[in-house]
Residue, then its C-alpha position, 0 to 999 in steps of 0.5 A: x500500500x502506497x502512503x500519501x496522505x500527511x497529518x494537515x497540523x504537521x509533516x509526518x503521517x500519523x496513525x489516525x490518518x491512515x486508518x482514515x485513508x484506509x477507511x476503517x476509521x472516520x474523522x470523528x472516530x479518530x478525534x474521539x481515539x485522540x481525546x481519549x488517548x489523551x486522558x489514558x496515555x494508551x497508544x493510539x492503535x491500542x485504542x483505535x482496536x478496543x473501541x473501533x472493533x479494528x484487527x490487530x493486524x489492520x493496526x500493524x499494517x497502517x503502523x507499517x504505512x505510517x512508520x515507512x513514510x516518516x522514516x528515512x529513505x536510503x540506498x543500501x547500494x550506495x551507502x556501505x554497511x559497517x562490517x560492525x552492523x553486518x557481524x551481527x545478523x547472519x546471511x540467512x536471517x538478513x534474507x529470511x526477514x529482508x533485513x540488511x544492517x547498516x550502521x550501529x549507532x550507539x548500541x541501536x542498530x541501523x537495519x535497512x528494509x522495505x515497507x512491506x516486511x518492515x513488521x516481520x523485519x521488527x518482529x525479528x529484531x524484538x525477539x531475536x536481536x539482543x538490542x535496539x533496532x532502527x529500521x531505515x526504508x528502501x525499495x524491494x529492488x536496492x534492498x535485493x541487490x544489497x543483500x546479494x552484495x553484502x550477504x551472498x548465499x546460494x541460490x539468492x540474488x537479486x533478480x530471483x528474489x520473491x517470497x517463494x524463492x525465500x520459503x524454499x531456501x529457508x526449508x532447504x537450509x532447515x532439510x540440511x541442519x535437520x539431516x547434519x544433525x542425525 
């Protein structure tokens, strides 16, 4: 999904606006969520599910839309990872959640992905990743070629790349491990 729409009272995309942009909130809807995130401290989303009936993954979708907006945009070809960001996830995760690190800032690291695994890319780095994360945004295309570049690994590159071609590289990879360890 395409993201467009800007809040009128500020340049960055809010949440609000893209539920309305999706049509599952109205304008009234959210002014309504807004008053009350304001007396509970709640997040928006949390809100928007428990009074307006949306689905956690509607909220995680519009939080993907939202975040690829007002998040930077780079070109992982032309700006070289740090070999420091790099030696932390392994080529298999990197292709796997479509998530190439960049840069470690402090102890937060950098990762480049696209809007569309932007929520797998996060799920990855809160459950695996034993720090921050930092998502920057790319374009499927500049995230592949990078990938191959800086995380090469057979059968992968950038002009086979698709879902599919994902899936069965993670199940041959997991048929090997399984076969090496009996």
């Amino acid at each position: 999904m395409e993201c467009s729409q800007r809040s009128e009272d500020t340049n960055r995309l809010r949440l609000g606006d893209v539920l309305v942009e999706q049509g599952l909130l109205s304008e009234s809807d959210v002014a309504l969520i807004l008053k009350r995130q304001h007396r509970s401290g709640r997040p928006f989303g949390e809100i928007a599910e428990s009074m307006c009936d949306i689905s956690t993954e509607a909220i995680e979708e519009a939080w993907a839309c939202q975040y690829a907006h007002n998040a930077p945009t780079i070109d992982p070809m032309t700006v070289i990872p740090r070999a420091d960001a790099r030696s932390i996830i392994c080529a298999r995760q990197a292709w796997q959640f479509r998530c190439l690190p960049m840069n470690l800032e402090g102890d937060t690291l950098v990762i480049a992905t696209t809007q569309g695994y932007l929520n797998r890319a996060l799920r990855f780095a809160t459950r695996v990743l034993d720090r921050p994360a930092y998502f920057v945004m790319t374009t499927e295309a500049r995230l592949a070629a990078a990938l191959s570049t800086h995380y090469p690994l057979g059968g992968m590159n950038s002009s086979s790349v698709s879902s599919d071609t994902i899936k069965r590289l993670v199940t041959k990879m997991r048929i090997e491990r399984f076969r090496d360890a009996s």
